[in-house]
N, C-alpha and C positions, 0 to 999 in steps of 0.2 A: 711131758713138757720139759722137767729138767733136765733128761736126758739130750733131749733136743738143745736145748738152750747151752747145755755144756759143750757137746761139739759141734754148735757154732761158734762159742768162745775158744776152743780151741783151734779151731782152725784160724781164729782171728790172731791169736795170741802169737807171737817168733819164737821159731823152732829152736829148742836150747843146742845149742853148740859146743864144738869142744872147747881143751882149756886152750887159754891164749899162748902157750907155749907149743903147740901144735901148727900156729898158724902166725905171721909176721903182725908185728904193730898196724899195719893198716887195717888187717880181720880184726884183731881187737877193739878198734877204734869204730867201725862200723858196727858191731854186735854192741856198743854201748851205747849208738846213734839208734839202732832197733827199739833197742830195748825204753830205753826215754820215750819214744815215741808213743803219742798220742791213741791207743788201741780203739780201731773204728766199732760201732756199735749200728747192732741191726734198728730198722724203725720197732718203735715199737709204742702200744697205750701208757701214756706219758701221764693217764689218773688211775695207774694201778700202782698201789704202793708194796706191793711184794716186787714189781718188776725195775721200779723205780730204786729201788733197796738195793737190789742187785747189780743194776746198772752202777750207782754209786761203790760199790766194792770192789765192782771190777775195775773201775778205772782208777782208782785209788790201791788196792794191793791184790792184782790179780792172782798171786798164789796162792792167796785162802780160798780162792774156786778150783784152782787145780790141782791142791794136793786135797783131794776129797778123801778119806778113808773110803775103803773097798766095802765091809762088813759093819758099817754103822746101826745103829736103831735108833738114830734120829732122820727122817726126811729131810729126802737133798734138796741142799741150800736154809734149811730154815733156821737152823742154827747161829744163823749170821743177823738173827733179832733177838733184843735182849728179854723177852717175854710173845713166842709166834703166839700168831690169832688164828681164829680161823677166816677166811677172806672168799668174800665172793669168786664166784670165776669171769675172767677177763670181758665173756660178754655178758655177764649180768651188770658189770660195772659200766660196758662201752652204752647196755639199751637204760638205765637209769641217769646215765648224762646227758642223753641225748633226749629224754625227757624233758630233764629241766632244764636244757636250751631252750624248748618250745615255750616256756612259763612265762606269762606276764612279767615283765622289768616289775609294771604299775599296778594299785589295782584298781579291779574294773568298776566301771560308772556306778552309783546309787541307784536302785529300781527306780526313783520317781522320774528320773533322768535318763530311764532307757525308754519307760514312758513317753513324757514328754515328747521321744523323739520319733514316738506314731500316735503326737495331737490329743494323748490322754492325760487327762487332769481326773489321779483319782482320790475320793475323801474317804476314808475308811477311818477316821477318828471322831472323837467328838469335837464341835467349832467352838477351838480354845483360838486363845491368838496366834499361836504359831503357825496354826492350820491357816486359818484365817490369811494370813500374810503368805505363806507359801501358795495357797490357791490361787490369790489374787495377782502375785506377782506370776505366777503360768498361764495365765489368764491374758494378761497383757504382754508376755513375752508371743503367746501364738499367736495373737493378733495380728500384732509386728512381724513378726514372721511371715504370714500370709493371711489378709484379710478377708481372704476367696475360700479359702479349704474350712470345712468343718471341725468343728472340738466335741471330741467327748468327754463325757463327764460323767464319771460310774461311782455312784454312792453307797457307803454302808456305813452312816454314823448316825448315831442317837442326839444329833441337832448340838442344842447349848445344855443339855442333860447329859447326864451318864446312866446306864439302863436300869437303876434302881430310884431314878427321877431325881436325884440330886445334884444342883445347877453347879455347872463347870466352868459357863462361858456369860458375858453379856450378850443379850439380844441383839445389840449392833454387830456380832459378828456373824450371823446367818445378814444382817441386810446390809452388809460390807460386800460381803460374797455375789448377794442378788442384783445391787446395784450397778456392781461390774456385769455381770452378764447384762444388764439392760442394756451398757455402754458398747456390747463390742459389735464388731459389724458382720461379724462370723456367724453362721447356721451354727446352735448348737443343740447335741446330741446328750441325752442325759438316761441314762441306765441305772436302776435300784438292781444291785445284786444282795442285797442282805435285808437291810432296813435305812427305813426313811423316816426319821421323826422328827416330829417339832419342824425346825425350819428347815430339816435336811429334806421333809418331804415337800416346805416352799422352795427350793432349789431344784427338785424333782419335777414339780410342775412348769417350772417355770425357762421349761425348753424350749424349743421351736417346735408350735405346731405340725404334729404328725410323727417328730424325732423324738417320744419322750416314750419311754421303755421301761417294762420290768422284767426281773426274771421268775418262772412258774413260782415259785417258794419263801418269793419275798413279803415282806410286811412293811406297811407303809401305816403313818398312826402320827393324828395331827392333835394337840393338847393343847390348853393355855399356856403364859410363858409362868413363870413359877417366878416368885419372889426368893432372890438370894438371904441367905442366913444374917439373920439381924439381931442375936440376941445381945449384942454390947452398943447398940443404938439407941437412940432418946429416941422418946412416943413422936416426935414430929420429924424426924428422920424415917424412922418407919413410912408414916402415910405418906411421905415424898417418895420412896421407894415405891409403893402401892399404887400411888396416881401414877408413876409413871411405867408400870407392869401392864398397868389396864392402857395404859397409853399406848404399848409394843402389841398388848393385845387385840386391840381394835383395828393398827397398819398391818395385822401377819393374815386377821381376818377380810379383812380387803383387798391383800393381795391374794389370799387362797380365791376369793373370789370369782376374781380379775380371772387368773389360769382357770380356773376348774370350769368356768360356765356356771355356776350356781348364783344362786342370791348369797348377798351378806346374812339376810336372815335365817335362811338355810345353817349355813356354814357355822354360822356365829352357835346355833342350835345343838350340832352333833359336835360342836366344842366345848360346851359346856362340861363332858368329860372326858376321858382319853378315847380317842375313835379311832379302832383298829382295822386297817382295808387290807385282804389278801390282792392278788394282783386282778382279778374278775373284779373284784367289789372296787378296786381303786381306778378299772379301767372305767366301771359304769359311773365313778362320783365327778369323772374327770380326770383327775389326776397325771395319766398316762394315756396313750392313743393304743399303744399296742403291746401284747405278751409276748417275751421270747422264746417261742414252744419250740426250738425247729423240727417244722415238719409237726407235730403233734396237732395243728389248728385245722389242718386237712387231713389228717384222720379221725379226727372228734366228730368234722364235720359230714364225712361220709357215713359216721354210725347211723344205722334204723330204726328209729325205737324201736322199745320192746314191743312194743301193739302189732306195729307191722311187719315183725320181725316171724313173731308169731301167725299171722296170718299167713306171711308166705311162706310160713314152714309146715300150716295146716296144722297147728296147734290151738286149740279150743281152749275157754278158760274154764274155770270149775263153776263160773257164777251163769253161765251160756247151758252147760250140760243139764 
C-alpha cells in the first residue's frame, strides 16, 4: 500500500525542472506558480489516522515523502509519527464505523414499557407502594387507550409479604390493585407464572371468568394478613393494629369467596394456616379456570390406564394367576 500511495503522490507532485538560468523569467515565474500550488489528493478513509497523518505532510512539506531513503529499517512512511502504533487495517476501521452509525443516538425503552405496549401489566415484586402506583397507573393508562381490547396481567409476587413472611407492604395495597380492576371495562386476563400469595393470589382470582391462568409449576398459597412489627407501640396501639388486621382479614376472605365459588366458611377454614395450591389443586378450589400445558392436557388425556393398558396388551396381574 505505501508503495502504491508513493507513486500516486508522485505522480501528483510537479516534475523538478532545471535551474532558471536555463530558461527565461517567465519559466521561472511559472515553476514557482506550480510549485505553491495546492497538491490534489486522491479520496480517501478520512477516519484512518495513519492515512490522515500522511495526507497532512504531504500537503504541508511534500519532500519528507519523496526523498524517502532507499535502504531504511524503518517502514515506509511511519517515521513521520512521533511514537508509530500499531493500527487496524483501513477496513476493519471502515466495517467498526459503520457499526456504530447503526447505534441507537437513545436508549431504548424500560421493559415495563415495551410491555405495556402489547397490554401487559406485569407484578413480579412484592405490593410495596411503588408497585402498587405503577400497576394502577397501567391499569388506567390501557383502559384509556382502548376499553374494547383485553389486559393481561402476569403475576409472580409474594402479595404485602416478602417470602420469609415478613410484612413489606399495607393491606390496602393489594385492594388498591383489586379495586381498579373492578373499575375497568376491559376483559382482563391474569396468568400466575411463579407465585401468587396473600393478595397476589386475590388478584389472581380475580380475573374474568374463564381468563384466569396458571402456569404447570406455579404456586399459589392464600394466608391471613400478618400484623406489622410493633415492638416500640403502646398496649393500645397494638390492639388497634389487631382489630384492624382481623378487619383486612375478614374483606380478603370474602373476596376469595366472591372469585373462588366456595363459602366464607370454607375459605375462612383452609385460612387459618398458610394453604399451599399447585396449579391442579388451585384449578379445583377455584382459583383459576385453566393450566397452561400447551398441548400436554391432550395428551394426559389420551393416556390408558394402567388396567387397560394391560389388558390390551394381554398382560395378566400376579393377583389373577
Amino acid at each position: 500500500m505505501a508503495s502504491c500511495l508513493q507513486a500516486s503522490m508522485n505522480s501528483l507532485l510537479p516534475r523538478s525542472s532545471p535551474p532558471p538560468n536555463s530558461f527565461g523569467r517567465r519559466n521561472s515565474k511559472a515553476f514557482r506558480v506550480k510549485a505553491a500550488a495546492k497538491i490534489p489528493m486522491p479520496p480517501m478513509n478520512p477516519n484512518d489516522p495513519f492515512l490522515s497523518k500522511l495526507a497532512s505532510v504531504a500537503a504541508q512539506s511534500p519532500e519528507k515523502l519523496l526523498a524517502r531513503p532507499l535502504n531504511s529499517d524503518t517502514p515506509p512512511y511511519l517515521d513521520i509519527f512521533d511514537s508509530p502504533q500499531l493500527m487496524s487495517s483501513p477496513a476493519q476501521v471502515e466495517r467498526s464505523v459503520a457499526y456504530n452509525e447503526h447505534r441507537p443516538r437513545t436508549p431504548p425503552p424500560d421493559l415495563p414499557s415495551m410491555l405495556l405496549d402489547g397490554r401487559i401489566v406485569y407484578i413480579g415484586m412484592p405490593l410495596v407502594p411503588a408497585v402498587t402506583e405503577l400497576v394502577v397507573a397501567e391499569l388506567m393508562y390501557l383502559q384509556w387507550l382502548d376499553p374494547k381490547e383485553p389486559i393481561y396481567i402476569y403475576i409472580n409476587s409474594t402479595g404485602t409479604t416478602r417470602d420469609d413472611g415478613e410484612t413489606v407492604g399495607m393491606e390496602s395495597e393489594g385492594f388498591a390493585i383489586y379495586d381498579s380492576l373492578m373499575q375497568l371495562k376491559n376483559e382482563v386476563h391474569t396468568v400466575c407464572v411463579g407465585a401468587a400469595i396473600g393478595h397476589a393470589c386475590l388478584l389472581l382470582s380475580a380475573g374474568t371468568k374463564g381468563k384466569r391462568f396458571m402456569m404447570p409449576h406455579s404456586k399459589a398459597m392464600i394466608q391471613q394478613p400478618r400484623v406489622p412489627s410493633s415492638g416500640l407501640m403502646p398496649a393500645s396501639d397494638v390492639l388497634i393494629r389487631a382489630k384492624e388486621v382481623i378487619t383486612n382479614r375478614d374483606i380478603l376472605v370474602g373476596l376469595l369467596s366472591k372469585h373462588t365459588g366456595n363459602s366464607v366458611e370454607t375459605v375462612a377454614n383452609v385460612m387459618r394456616r398458610p394453604y399451599y395450591m399447585d396449579a391442579p389443586k388451585a384449578k379445583e378450589f377455584g382459583v383459576i379456570d385453566k393450566i397452561l400445558w400447551r398441548g400436554q392436557e391432550k395428551i394426559i388425556a389420551d393416556v390408558v390406564p394402567s388396567d387397560e393398558f394391560d389388558k390390551n396388551a394381554g398382560i395378566r396381574s400376579a393377583e389373577r394367576v
